[in-house]
C-alpha positions in Angstrom: 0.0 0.0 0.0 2.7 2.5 0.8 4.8 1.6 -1.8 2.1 2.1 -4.6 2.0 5.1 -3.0 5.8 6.1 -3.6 6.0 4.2 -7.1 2.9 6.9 -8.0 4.3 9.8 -6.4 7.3 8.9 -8.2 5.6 8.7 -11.6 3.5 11.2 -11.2 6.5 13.8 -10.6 8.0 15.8 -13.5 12.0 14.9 -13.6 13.9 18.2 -12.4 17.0 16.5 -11.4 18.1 16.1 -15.4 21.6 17.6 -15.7 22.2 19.6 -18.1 24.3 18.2 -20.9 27.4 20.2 -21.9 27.6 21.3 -25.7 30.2 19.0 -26.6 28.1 15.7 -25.5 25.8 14.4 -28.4 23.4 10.9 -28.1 24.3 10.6 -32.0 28.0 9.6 -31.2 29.6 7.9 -28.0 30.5 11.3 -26.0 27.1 10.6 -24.5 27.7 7.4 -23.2 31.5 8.3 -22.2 30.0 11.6 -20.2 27.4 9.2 -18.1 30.2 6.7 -17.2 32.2 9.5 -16.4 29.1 11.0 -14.1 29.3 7.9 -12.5 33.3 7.3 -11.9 32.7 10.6 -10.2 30.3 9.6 -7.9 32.1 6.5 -7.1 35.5 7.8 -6.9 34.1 11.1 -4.4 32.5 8.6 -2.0 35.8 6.2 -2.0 37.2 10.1 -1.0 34.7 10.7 1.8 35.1 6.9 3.4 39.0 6.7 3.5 41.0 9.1 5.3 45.0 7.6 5.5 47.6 8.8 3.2 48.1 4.8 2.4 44.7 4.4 1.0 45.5 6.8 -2.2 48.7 4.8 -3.1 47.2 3.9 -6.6 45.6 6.7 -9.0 42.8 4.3 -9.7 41.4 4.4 -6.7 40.7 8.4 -6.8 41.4 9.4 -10.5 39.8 8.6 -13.9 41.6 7.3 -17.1 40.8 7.7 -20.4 41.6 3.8 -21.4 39.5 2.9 -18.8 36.6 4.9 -19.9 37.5 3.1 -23.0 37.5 -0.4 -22.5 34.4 -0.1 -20.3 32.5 1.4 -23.4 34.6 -0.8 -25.9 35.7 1.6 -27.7 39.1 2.7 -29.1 41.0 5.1 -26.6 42.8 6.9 -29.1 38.9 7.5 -31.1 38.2 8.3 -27.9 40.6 10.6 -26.4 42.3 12.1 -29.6 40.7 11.8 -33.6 37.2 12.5 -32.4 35.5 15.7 -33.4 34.7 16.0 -29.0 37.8 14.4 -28.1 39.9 17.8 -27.2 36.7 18.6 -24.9 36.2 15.1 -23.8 39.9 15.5 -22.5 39.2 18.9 -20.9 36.6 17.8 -19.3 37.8 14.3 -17.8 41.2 16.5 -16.6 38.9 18.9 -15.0 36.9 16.1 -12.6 40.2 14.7 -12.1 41.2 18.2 -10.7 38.1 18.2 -8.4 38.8 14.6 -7.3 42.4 15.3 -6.5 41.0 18.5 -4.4 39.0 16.8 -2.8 41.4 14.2 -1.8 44.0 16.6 -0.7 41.4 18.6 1.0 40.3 15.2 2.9 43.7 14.0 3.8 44.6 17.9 5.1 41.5 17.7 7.3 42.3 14.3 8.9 45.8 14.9 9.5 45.1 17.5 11.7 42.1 16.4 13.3 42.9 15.6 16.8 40.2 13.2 17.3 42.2 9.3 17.7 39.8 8.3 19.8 41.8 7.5 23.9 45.0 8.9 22.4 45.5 11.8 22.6 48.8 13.3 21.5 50.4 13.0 18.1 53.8 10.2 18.1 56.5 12.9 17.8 54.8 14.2 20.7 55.0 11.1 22.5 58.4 10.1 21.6 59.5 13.4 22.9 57.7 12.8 26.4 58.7 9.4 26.9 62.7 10.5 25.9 62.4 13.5 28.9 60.0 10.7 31.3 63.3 8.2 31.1 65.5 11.2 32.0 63.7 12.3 34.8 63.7 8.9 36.2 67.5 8.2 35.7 68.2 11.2 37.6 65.5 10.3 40.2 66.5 6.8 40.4 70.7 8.1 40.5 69.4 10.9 43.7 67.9 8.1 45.3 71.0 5.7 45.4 73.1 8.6 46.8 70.6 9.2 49.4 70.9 5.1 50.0 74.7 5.0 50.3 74.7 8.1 52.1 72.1 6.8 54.7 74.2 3.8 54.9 77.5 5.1 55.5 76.0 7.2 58.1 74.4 3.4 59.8 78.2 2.2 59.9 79.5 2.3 62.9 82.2 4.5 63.8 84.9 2.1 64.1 84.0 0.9 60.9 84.4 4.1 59.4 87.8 4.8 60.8 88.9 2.1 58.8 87.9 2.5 55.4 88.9 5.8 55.9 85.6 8.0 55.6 86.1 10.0 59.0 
């Protein structure tokens, strides 16, 4: 019941969420085809952005940039048709290097944003801040743990009795 209620709503609605296409693209030839799967590498690509956050996860290019052979082979077309003796080809390439752009934004913008965060969940401090606390921590306690076996040897000479003393020499 509710969902013949959605599927009708649905229906019933004019579609105002077309994009417009840019001049270049034409249904006649493939630049239509290669701009939708390009729509969609976007999409895909921009939410692999938003879920990963370490530098390691962007090792690869395909994993947050387009290629043209890839557009390609996915469409079964020739790459070189496709990228260079087309009449849209020089746009096709313009555009393609232009999401690219955006993507690598958005990928630099997301890796600057979690590299600062201070958010690690119980810790707290960065590792060079760590390392530096735990280097002055050891200090301290070789010094505390050197003042405390002075204080031992000087409490114990002052135990010995004073014969004693005479003969090592210490009075």
């Amino acid at each position: 019941m509710v969902m013949e209620y959605l599927k009708n709503k649905a229906k019933s609605k004019p579609a105002t969420n077309e994009t417009k296409l840019p001049d270049w693209v034409s249904k006649s030839n493939s630049s239509f085809k290669a701009w939708q799967y390009v729509e969609e590498l976007k999409k895909e690509k921009s939410l692999y952005i938003k879920r990963h956050h370490k530098a390691t996860d962007f090792l690869t290019k395909k994993t947050h940039q387009i290629k043209g052979s890839d557009i390609a082979k996915a469409l079964c077309i020739s790459r070189a048709s496709l990228m260079n003796t087309s009449s849209y080809s020089e746009s096709f390439r313009q555009y393609l290097e232009k999401v690219n752009r955006e993507l690598e934004e958005a990928k630099n913008a997301k890796l600057k944003n979690t590299s600062q965060s201070a958010s690690r969940g119980s810790i707290r401090n960065r590792k060079d801040e760590l390392m530096t606390m735990n280097t002055d921590l050891k200090k301290r306690l070789s010094a505390l743990e050197n003042q405390k076996t002075e204080e031992l040897v000087r409490y114990a000479f002052d135990q010995l009795p004073l014969n004693i003393k005479r003969k090592l020499g210490l009075s």
